[in-house]
C-alpha positions in Angstrom: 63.4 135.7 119.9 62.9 133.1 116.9 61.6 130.0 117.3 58.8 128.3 115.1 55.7 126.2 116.6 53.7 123.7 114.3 50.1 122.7 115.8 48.6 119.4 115.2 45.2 118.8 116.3 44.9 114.9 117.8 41.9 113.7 119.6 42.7 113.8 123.2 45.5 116.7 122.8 47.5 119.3 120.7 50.7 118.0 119.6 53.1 121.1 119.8 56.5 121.1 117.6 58.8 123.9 118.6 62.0 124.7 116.4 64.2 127.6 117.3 67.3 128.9 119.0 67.8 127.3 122.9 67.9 130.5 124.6 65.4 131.4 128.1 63.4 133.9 126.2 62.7 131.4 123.2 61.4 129.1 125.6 59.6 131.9 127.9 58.3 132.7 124.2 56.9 129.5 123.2 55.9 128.4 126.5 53.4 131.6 127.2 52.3 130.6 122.9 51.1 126.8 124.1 49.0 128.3 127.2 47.3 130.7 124.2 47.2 128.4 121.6 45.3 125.7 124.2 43.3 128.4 126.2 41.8 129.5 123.0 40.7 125.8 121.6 39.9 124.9 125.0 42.5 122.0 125.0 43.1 119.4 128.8 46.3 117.8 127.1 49.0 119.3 125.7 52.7 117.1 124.1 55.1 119.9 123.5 57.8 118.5 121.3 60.9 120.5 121.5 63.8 120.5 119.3 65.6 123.5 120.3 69.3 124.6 118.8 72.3 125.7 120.7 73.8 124.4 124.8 71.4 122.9 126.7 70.3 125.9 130.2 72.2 126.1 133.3 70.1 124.9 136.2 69.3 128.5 137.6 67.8 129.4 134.2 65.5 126.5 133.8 64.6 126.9 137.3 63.5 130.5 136.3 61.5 129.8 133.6 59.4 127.0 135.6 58.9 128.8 138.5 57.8 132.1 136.6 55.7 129.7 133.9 53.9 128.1 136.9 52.3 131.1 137.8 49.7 130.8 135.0 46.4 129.9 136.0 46.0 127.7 132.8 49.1 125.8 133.4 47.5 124.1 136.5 44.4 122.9 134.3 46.1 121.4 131.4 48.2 118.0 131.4 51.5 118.5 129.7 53.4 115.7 128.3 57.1 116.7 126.9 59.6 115.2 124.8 63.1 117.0 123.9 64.3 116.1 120.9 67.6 117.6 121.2 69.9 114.4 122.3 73.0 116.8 123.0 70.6 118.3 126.1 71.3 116.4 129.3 67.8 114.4 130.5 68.8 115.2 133.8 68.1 119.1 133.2 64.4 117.8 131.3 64.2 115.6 135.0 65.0 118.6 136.7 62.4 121.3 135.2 59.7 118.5 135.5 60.5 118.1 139.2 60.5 122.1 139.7 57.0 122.4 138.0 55.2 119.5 139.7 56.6 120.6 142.9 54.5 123.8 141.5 51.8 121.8 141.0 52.1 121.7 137.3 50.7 118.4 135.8 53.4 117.7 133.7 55.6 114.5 132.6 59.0 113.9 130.7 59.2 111.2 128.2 62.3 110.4 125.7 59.5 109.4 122.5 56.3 111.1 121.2 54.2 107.6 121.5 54.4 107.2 125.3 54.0 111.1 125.5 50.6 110.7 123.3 49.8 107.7 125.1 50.2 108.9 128.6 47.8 111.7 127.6 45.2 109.9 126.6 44.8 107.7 129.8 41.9 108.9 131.7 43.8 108.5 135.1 47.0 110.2 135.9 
């Protein structure tokens, strides 16, 4: 499992870079990283920019990892914003894992750039 995460402290949120291989346990990986990283500095926000390597997940995969993901405690407190860099990944499979965890009850959003990600963190209403 290799992937890389870069942390950036912004006010409102942590702004999460992930680099590495597009494979379930990466993002298992790096998923289960962001919950540590923001339990421990008490984050509400996270933006999880992903730019992942390799074919985009088969819907049964990505269903997987959201559903098992979802059972985290801390992933119900925090506000998620994410943005996949990758263009060669089809939006509708980002669509799809954001449907999966909100039906979860996941507070999490899709965008296509890092400013309306950022921005849609920072509004007090959701």
């Amino acid at each position: 499992m290799s992937y890389q995460l870069r942390v950036q402290e912004t006010p409102g949120y942590v702004h999460i870079l992930v680099t590495g291989a597009n494979t379930p346990e990466v993002v298992r990986g790096y998923l289960r990283e962001v919950l540590e990283i923001c339990a421990r500095g008490r984050c509400t926000g996270a933006l999880i920019e992903e730019n992942l390597t390799g074919p985009g997940m088969n819907l049964a995969q990505i269903y997987n990892i959201v559903s098992q993901g979802s059972g985290s405690r801390l992933a119900h407190l925090l506000k998620i914003a994410f943005v996949n860099d990758n263009t060669a990944h089809p939006v509708a499979s980002v669509k799809f894992a954001e449907t999966v965890a909100r039906n979860r009850g996941i507070n999490v959003r899709a965008f296509s750039e890092v400013v309306q990600a950022g921005a849609w963190l920072c509004e007090e209403k959701d």
